[in-house]
FIVO-170423 format. One line per 10 residues: number of its first residue (from 1); their letters; for each residue y negated, z, x of C-alpha. Coordinates in steps of 0.02 Angstrom, whole numbers, plus 50000, padded with zeros to 5 digits. Example, Ala and Ser with C-alpha at 12.3 -4.5 7.8 and 13.67 -1.06 7.14 Angstrom:
// residues 2
1> as> 50225,50390,50615; 50053,50357,50684
// end
This chain:
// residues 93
1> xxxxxxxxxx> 50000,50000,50000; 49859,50047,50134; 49914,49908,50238; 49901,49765,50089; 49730,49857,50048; 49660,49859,50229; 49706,49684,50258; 49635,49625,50087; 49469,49708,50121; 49466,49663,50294
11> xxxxxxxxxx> 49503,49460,50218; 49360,49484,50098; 49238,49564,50237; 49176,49369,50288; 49135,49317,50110; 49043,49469,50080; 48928,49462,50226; 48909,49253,50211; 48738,49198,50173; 48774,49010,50159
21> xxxxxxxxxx> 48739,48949,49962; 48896,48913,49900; 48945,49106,49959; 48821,49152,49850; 48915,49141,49704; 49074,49213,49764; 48997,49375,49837; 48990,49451,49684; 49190,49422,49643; 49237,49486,49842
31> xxxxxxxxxx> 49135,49642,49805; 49211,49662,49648; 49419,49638,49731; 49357,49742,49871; 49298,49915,49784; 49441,49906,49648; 49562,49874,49753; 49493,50028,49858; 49502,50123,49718; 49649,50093,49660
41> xxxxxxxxxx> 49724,50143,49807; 49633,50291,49815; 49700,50310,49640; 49881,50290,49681; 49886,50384,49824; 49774,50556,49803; 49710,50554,49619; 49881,50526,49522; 49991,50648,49662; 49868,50785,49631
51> xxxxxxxxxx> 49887,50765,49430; 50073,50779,49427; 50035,50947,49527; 49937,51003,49412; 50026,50954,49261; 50171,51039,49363; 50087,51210,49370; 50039,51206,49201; 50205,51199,49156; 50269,51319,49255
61> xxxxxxxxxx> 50109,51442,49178; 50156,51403,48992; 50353,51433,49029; 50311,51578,49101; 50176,51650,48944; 50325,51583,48842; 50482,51635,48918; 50404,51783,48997; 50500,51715,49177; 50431,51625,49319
71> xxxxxxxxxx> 50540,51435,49356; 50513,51354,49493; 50443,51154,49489; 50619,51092,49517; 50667,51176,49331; 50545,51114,49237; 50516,50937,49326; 50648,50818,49220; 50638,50696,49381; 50723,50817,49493
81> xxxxxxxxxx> 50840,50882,49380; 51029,50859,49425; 51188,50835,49302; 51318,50970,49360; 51474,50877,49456; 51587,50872,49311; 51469,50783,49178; 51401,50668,49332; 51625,50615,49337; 51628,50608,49147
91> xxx> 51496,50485,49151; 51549,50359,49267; 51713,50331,49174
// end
């Protein structure tokens, strides 16, 4: 992801600092790829990480209130939960 980014933006630089005519019109466009792609990459990487933390601990906060119990972000994250060995064998027949 960072490389494809860096390399895009670094692709775009030229365009963005031409001051020929015909650039003159595309400018606006390489500005426009350049910052959202920058962004979304910024996105992807930091912003949407630290929101599944959150969401994570929130969990954890409202299980507790609930249950009156602490769990730890394994138990309550469905993406790290495992089948016990027996119902993993049952369902590969």
């Amino acid at each position: 992801i960072l490389l494809t980014t860096m390399t895009t933006v670094a692709g775009l630089l030229p365009l963005m600092f031409n001051r020929s005519f015909q650039a003159q019109f595309l400018i606006p466009m390489a500005i426009t790829v350049a910052y959202g792609l920058l962004l979304a990459t910024l996105v992807t990487l930091v912003l949407l990480p630290v929101l599944l933390t959150v969401v994570n601990e929130a969990k954890r906060v409202v299980f507790w209130l609930w249950n009156g119990r602490r769990a730890t972000p394994e138990q309550l994250e469905p993406a790290v939960k495992e089948l016990p060995y027996e119902r993993l064998e049952e369902t590969r027949h």
